[in-house]
N, C-alpha and C positions, 0 to 999 in steps of 0.2 A: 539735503542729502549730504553726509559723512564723507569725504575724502582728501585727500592730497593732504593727511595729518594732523585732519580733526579728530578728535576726540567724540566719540558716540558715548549717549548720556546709558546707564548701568542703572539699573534698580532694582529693588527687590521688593515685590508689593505680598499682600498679605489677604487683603479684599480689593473686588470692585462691582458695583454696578454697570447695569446692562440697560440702554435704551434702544429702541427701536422705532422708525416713522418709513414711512412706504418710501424714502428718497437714502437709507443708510441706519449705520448702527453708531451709537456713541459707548465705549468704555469708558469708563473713570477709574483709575486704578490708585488704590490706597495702603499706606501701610498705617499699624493699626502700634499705637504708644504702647509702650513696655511698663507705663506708669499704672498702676490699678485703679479702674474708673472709682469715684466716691460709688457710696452703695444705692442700687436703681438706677446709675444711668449708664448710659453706654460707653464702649471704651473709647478715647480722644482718638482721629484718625486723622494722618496728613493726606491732601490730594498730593497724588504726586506725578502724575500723567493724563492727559485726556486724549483718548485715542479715538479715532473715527474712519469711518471706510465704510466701502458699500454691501448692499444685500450682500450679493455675490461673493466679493471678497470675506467676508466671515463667515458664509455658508461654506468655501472652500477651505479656509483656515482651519474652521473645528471641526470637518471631517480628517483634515491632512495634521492635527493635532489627537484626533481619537485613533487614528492608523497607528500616529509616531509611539501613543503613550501602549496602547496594548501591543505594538512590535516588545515596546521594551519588559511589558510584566512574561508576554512572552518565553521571549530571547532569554530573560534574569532569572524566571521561573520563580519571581517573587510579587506578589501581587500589593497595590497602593492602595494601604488601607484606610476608606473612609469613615470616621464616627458614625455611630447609627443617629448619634443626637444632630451631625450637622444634615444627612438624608433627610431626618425629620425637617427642618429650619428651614431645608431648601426645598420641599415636597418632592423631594427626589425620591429614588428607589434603584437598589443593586441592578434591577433590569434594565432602569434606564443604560444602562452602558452598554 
């Protein structure tokens, strides 16, 4: 834990992966190279975080993250708009939210 004039690590990610086991949740958070992958393969990606916690705590988190993000389109009266190609990518859909 951060104090008495340490310095907490800053980052900014871009992807990450989601696990899940009946004991907790693991994030891996990555940012994705600014380099153009050669052609067919994926872009180069660093890890830059693994984060983990339990059921609970990311059940609580992504509801008190889905409150904070629609207070704010809200509040701004501007909505965060998603590509329809990454809803596709991620079997997602506008409802889901």
């Amino acid at each position: 834990m951060a104090g008495g004039g340490e310095e907490i690590p800053d980052f900014y990610t871009d992807q990450f992966v989601m696990s899940l086991s009946p004991y907790g949740v693991t994030c891996i958070f990555y940012l994705t190279s600014p380099e153009p992958p050669p052609p067919g393969q994926p872009p180069a990606r660093k890890e830059l975080v693994r984060l983990r916690m339990s059921l609970e705590h990311a059940k609580v988190m992504a509801m008190l993250m889905r409150r904070q993000l629609k207070d704010y389109e809200n509040e701004s009266g501007a909505t965060i708009a998603i590509p329809f190609a990454l809803y596709r990518d991620l079997d997602l859909s506008p409802d889901d939210w």
